[in-house]
C-alpha positions as CSV (number, residue, x, y, z in Angstrom):
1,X,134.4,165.9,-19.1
2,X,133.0,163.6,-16.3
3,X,134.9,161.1,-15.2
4,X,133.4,157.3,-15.1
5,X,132.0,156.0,-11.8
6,X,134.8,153.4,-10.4
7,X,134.0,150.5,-8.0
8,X,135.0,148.2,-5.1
9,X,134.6,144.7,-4.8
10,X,135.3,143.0,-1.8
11,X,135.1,139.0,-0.6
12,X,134.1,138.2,2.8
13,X,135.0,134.9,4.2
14,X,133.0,133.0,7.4
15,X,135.9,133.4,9.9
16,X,135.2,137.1,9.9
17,X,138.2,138.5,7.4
18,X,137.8,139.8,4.5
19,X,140.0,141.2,1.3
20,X,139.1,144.2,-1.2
21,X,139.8,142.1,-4.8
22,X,139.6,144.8,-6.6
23,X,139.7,149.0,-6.3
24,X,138.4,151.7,-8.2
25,X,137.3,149.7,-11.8
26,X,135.3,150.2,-14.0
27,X,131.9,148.4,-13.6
28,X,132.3,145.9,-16.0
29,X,135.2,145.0,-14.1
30,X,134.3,145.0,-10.9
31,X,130.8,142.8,-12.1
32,X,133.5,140.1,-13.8
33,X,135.1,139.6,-10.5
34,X,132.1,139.6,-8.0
35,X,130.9,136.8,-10.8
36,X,134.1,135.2,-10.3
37,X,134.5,135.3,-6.4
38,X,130.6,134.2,-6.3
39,X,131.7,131.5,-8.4
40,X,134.7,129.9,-7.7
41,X,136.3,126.9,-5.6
42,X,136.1,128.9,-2.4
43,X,132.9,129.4,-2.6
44,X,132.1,125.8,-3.0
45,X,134.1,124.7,-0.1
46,X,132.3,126.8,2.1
47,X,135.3,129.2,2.7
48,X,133.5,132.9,1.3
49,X,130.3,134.2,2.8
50,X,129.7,137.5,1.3
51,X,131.0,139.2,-1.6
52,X,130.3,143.1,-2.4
53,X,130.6,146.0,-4.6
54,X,130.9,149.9,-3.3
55,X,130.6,152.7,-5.5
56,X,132.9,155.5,-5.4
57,X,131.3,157.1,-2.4
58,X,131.3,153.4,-0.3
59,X,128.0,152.9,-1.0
60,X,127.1,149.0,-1.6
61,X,125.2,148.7,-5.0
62,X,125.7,145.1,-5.1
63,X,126.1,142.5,-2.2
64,X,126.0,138.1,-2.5
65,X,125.4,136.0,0.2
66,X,126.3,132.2,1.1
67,X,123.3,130.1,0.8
68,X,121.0,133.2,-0.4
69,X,122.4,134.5,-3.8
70,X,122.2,138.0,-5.4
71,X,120.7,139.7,-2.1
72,X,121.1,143.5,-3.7
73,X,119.5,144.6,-5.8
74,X,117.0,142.7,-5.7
């Protein structure tokens, strides 16, 4: 039996750190959190820049930008 593909999200902030929010969920997880950490209060203050997902093999299949949106996929 195959196991399911499991993803990364990760929140970038505009001093140059960044967190991983979440690690090896499933996708609908990992899509509920990079809507909530594109969504949220620090995001409106100006605080996050970038959020992303990776797939298993650290590949970004979804990335969010400050002041752009949705940037991948397009």
């Amino acid at each position: 039996m195959t196991q399911p593909e499991l993803f990364s999200v990760y929140q970038f902030f505009t001093n140059g750190q960044y967190e991983q929010v979440r690690s090896h969920v499933p996708v609908d997880e990992a899509m509920k959190a990079a809507q909530h950490y594109t969504n949220n209060v620090a995001v409106r203050m100006g605080i996050t820049a970038r959020v992303i997902i990776t797939d298993s093999g650290d590949s970004t299949v979804f990335e969010w930008k400050k002041d752009e949106g949705i940037v991948w996929p397009k």
